[in-house]
N, C-alpha and C positions, 0 to 999 in steps of 0.2 A: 231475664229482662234487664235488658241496659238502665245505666243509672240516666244520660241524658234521656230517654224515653217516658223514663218516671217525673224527670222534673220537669215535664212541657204536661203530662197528665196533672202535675200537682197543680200548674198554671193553670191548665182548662177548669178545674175544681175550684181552684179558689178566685179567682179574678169575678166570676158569677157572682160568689160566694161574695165575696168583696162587695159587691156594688148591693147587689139586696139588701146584705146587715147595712148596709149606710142608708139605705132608703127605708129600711124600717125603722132604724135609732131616731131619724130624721121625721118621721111621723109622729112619734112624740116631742122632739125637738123642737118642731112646729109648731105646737102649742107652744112649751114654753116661749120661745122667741117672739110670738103672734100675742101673748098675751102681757109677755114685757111692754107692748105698747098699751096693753089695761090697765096693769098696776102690781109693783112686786109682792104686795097681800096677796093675787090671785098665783103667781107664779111659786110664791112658797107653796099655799096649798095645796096648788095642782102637783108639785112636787110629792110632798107628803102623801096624796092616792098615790101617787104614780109607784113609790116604796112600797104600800101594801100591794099596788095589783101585781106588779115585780114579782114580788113572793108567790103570790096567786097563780099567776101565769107558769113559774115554777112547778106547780103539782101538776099542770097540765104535759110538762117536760120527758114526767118522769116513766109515762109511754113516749113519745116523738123520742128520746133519747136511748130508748131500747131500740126502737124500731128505724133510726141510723145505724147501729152497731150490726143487728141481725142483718140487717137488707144488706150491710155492706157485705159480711163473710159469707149469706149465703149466695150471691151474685160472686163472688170471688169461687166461689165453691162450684156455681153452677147452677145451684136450685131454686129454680124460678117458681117452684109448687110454692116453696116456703118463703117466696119472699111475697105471693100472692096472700097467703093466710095471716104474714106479720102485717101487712096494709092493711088487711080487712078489719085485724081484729083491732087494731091503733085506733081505727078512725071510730068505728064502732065503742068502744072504750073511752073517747077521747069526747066523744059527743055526749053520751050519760052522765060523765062525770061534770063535765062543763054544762051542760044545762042544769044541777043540782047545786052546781056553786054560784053560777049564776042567780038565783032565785035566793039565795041567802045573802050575796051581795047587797041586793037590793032591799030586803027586807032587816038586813043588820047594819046598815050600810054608816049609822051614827052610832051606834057602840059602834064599832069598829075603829071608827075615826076619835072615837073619846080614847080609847085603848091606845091607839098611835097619839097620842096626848097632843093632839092639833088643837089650838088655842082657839077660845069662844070669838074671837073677833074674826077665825079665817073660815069657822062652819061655815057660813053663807056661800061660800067659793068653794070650799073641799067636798058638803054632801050631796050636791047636782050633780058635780062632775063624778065625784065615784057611784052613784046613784045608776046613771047612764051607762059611761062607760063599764060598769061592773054587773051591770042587767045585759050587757051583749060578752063576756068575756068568753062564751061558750064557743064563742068565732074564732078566737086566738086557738084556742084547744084545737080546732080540726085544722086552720091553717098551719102551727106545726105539725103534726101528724102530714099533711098532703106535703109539705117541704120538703120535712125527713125524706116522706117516700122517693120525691124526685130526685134528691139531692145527689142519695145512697146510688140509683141509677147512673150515675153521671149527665143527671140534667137539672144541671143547677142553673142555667140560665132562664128557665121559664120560670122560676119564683123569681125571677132578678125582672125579667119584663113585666113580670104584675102587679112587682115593688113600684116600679116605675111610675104606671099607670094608677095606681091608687095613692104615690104620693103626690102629683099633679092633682088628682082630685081631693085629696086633703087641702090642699095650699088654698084652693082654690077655694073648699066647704070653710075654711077656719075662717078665711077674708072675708065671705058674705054672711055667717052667721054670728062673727066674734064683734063684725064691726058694724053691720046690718049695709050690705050693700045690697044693692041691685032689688031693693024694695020689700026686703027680707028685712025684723025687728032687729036689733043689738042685742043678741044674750049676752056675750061674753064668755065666761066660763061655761055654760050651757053650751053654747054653738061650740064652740070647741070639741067638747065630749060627745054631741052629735055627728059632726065631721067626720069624727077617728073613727066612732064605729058603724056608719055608714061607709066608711071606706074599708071597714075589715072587714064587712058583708060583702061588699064586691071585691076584695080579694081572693076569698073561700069559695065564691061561685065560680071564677075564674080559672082557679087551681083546681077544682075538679074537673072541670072542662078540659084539662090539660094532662089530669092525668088519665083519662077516660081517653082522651088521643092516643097519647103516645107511651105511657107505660102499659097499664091494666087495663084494657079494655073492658072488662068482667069479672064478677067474681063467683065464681064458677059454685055451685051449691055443694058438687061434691067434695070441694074443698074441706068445706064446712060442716060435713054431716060423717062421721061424729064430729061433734065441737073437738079443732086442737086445742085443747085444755096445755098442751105441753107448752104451748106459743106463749102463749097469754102469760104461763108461770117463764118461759122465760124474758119478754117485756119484762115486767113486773121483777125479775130477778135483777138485770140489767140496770132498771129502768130506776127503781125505786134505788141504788145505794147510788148512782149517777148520778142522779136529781139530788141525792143528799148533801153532797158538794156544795152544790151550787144553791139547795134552800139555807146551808148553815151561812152562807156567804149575806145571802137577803133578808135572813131572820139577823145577822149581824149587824146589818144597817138600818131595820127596821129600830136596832136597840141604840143605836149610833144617832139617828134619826130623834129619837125622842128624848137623845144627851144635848143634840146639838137645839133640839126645842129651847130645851133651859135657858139656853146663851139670848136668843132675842129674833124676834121675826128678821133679821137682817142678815143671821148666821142663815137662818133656815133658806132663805133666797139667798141668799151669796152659793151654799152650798149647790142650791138647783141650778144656780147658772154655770158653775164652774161642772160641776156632773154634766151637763149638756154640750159643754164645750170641748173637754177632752175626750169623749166616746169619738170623736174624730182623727184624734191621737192614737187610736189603741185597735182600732176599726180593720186594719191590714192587717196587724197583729192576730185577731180573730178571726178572719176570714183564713188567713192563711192554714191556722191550727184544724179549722172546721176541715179544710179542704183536707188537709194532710190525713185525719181520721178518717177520712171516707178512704184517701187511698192506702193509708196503714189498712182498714179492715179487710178489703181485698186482698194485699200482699199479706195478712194474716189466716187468712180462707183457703189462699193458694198456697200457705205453708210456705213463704218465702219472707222468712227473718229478717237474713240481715238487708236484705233491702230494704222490709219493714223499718228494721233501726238508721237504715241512713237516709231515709226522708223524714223520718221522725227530728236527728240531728240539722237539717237543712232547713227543717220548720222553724225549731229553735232558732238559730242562727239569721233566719230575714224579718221574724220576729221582732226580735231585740233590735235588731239595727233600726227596722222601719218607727219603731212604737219610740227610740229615743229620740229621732233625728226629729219625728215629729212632732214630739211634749218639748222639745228643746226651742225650735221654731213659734210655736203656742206660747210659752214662757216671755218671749224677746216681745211677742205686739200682745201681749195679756191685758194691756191698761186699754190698749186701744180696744182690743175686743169687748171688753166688759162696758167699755163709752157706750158703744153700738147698743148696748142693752139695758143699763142704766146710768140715771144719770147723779146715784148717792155714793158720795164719795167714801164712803169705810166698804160699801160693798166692796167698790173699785180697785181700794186698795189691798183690803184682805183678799179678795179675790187673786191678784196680781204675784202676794206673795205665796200664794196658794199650785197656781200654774208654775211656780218653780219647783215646788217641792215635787211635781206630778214629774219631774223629769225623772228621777231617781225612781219614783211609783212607780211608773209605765214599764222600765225594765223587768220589775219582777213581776210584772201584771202578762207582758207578753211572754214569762216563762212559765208563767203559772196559765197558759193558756195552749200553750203546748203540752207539757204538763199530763195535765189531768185530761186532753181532746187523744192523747198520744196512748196516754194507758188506758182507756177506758175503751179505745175502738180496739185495741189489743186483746179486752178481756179481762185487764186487772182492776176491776172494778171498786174494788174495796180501800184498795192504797188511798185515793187521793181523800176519801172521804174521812177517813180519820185523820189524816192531817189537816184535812181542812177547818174541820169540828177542832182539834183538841189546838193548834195552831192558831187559826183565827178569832177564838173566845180567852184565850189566854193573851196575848199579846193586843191584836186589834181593839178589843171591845173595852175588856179591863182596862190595860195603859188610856184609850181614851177618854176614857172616865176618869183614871188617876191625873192625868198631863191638862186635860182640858175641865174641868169641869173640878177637880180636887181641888189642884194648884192653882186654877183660876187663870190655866194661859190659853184657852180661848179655843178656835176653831183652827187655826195655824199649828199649835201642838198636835191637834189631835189627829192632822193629817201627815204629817210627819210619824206618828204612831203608826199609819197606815200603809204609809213605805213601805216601814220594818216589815212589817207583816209580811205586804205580797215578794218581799225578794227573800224572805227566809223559807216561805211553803218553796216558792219557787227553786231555789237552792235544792232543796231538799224534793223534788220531783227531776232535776237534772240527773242528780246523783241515783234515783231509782231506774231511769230511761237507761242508761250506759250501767247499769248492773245485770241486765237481763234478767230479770227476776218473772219477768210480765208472761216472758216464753211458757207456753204451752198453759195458758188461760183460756185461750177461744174457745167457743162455745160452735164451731164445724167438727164434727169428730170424722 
C-alpha cells in the first residue's frame, strides 16, 4: 500500500473526525459562552459539573474505546462476524451501565458536588444543572459506543452530520431556555442543561438510524447464542487499561479543580473560560491522532508495520505543527477574546497570561495525543497508562499544589506546571513509537 494512498485515507478519517470533535466540544462551549452572558458564578459552576461529568463520561469510554481498537483490526483483518458481536455487545454494555450511573447522578448529585468542594454560594447553579444533565448521561454512553462503531468502519462523517444538526439545535434550545425567548420562562443554568441533553437524545436516535442503514443492518441472534463471553473480556481488556489514561488524566483535574477552588471563584471561571477557549487549539491535533488510530488498527490487522509506523510519524508531525501555530495565534488576540466574554479585568488578564503559556502546552498536548491514540490502536495497551498515572500525579498535580497554592503564585504557576507535564509524557511516548516495542501486541491472531 502506497504511502501517498494512506495519507489521503488518513485525510478521509480525520477531516470528519475533525469537524464532529469541534461540534461536540462546542456543545459544551455553548453553555459556557451562552451563559457568560448570565454571570461568571454560573459559568464557574457549570464548569465544575462539567469536571465531574468529564470523569463520568470516561467510564463510559472504557467500552467505545475497546470497541474502536477491535472494529478496527478486525475490518482490517476481514471479520465482519466479529466486528458485528463487538457492536452489539458495546452498545448493550454501554446502555446498562449508563442508566445505573445515571440514577446515582441524580440521586447523589449534592455530595458529589460537596466532594468537588464547589462553594455554598455556586450550589444553586451547579446542582440543577448536574441534576439534569447527569439523570440523561446514559445518552453520552450509547452515542460513543454508535461513533466508535461508525468511525472504526470509515464512516466518520455521519457522526460529523449529526454533530451538526444537534449543535444547531443546542444553539438554538440554550437561547430560548437560558434567556426565555419566544415565550418560554428564563431558567438560565437549567435551560442550559435541558438543551444539551435534549440534544443528546436526538443525537443517539439519529446515529442509530445511521447505523442500521449503512453499517449493521441486524444483529443476527446467532451471533449471540452462545454469549461471546471472549468479546466482552476482550472490550473490557482493551477498554478498561485505555480508559485508564485518560480517567488518571480527569481524576487529575478533578484534584486540580478543587486546588484551583482554594484560589477564588475568579480562578475557577478564568480557568472555564480559558479551558473553552483553547479545545479550539488543540481540536486538529485530536482529530488527526483519532483518525490515524483507526488507520494504524487496520494497517495493524493487515500486518503491515511499517506503514503502520509511518502514519503514526505523520500524525505526530501535523500534530504539533497545527496545535502550535494555533495556541500561538489564541495567545496574540487572548485579551480580546476573553473581552468577548467577560468584562473583569484579573480574569482578562490572568486569562491572557495563561493563553501564552498554552503555546508551549499545546505541543506536548498534541504529542501526547498521538501518543497514546497511536499505541493503543496498535495494541500496546498498557504503556501509556502507566505513564500517565505515575507522570501526571507526580509532576502535574503535586508541582501544582507546591507552585500555586504552597508558594502562593496563583493559577499562572500552576499552568506552567502543566506544560511540563504534557511535553515530558509526550517526550517519553515519542521515544516508545520509533522503538518498536508496540510490534506484535494486536489482539488479530
Amino acid at each position: 500500500m502506497r504511502f501517498g494512498k494512506l495519507s489521503r485515507q488518513l485525510a478521509s478519517l480525520a477531516g470528519p473526525i475533525f469537524v464532529e470533535t469541534l461540534l461536540v466540544m462546542m456543545l459544551g462551549a455553548v453553555d459556557t459562552f451562552m451563559l457568560s452572558r448570565h454571570s461568571d458564578n454560573s459559568v464557574a459552576a457549570v464548569g465544575v459539573v462539567n469536571q465531574l461529568m468529564n470523569l463520568i463520561f470516561l467510564l463510559f469510554e472504557v467500552i467505545s474505546l475497546g470497541t474502536s481498537i477491535l472494529c478496527s483490526q478486525y475490518i482490517g483483518a476481514g471479520r465482519r462476524d466479529k466486528v458485528i458481536q463487538v457492536v452489539g455487545i458495546s452498545l448493550m454494555f454501554n446502555l446498562i451501565s449508563g442508566l445505573l450511573i445515571s440514577l446515582g447522578l441524580v440521586f447523589f448529585a449534592e455530595d458529589a458536588l460537596h466532594v468537588m468542594g464547589l462553594r455554598p454560594d455556586l450550589m444553586g447553579y451547579g446542582l440543577p444543572y448536574m441534576k439534569i444533565v447527569g439523570g440523561f448521561a446514559f445518552l453520552q454512553a450509547m452515542s460513543l459506543s454508535l461513533s466508535a462503531a461508525l468511525r472504526s468502519a470509515d464512516k466518520a462523517k455521519y457522526p460529523m452530520y449529526v454533530s451538526m444538526v444537534v449543535n444547531v439545535l443546542n444553539i438554538f434550545g440554550n437561547y430560548t431556555l437560558i434567556f426565555g425567548k419566544f415565550g418560554m420562562p428564563a431558567l438560565g443554568v437549567e435551560g442550559a442543561a435541558i438543551s444539551t441533553s435534549f440534544c443528546r437524545c436526538v443525537s443517539v436516535v439519529i446515529l442509530f438510524i445511521v447505523l442500521f442503514k449503512k453499517h449493521i443492518p441486524s444483529f443476527p441472534k446467532e451471533l449471540f447464542t452462545p454469549f461471546p463471553w471472549i468479546e466482552l473480556k476482550n472490550l473490557l481488556k482493551i477498554g478498561i487499561p485505555s480508559a485508564g489514561e485518560h480517567m488518571s488524566y480527569s481524576l487529575s483535574q478533578v484534584v486540580i479543580t478543587y486546588f484551583i477552588n482554594m484560589i477564588s471563584n475568579q480562578a475557577l471561571a478564568t480557568r472555564s473560560y480559558v479551558v473553552n477557549i483553547v479545545m479550539f487549539t488543540y481540536i486538529f491535533a485530536l482529530a488527526i491522532a483519532q483518525g490515524g488510530a483507526i488507520l494504524i488498527g487496520h494497517l495493524v490487522g493487515m500486518k503491515k508495520i511499517r506503514a503502520a509506523y509511518a502514519i503514526g510519524r505523520r500524525v505526530m508531525k501535523l500534530g504539533t505543527t497545527a496545535s502550535v501555530s494555533l495556541s500561538l495565534l489564541t495567545a496574540i488576540f487572548g485579551k480580546s477574546i476573553l473581552g468577548l466574554l467577560t468584562d473583569d479585568p484579573w480574569i482578562i488578564a490572568t486569562g491572557a497570561s495563561i493563553l501564552w503559556i498554552e503555546v508551549l502546552l499545546e505541543n506536548g498536548r498534541a504529542l501526547n495525543f498521538f501518543g497514546v491514540n497511536s499505541l493503543r490502536s496498535a495494541g500496546d495497551i498498557y504503556f501509556p497508562v502507566i505513564v500517565g498515572i505515575v507522570v501526571m500525579w507526580a509532576i502535574q498535580v503535586v508541582g501544582s499544589y507546591f507552585f500555586g497554592i504552597s508558594l502562593g503564585w496563583g493559577l499562572v504557576a500552576m499552568w506552567a506546571v502543566f506544560a511540563l507535564d504534557e511535553n515530558i509524557r509526550g517526550f517519553i511516548f515519542v521515544r516508545r513509537w520509533n522503538s518498536f516495542k508496540w510490534v506484535g501486541k494486536g489482539f488479530v491472531k
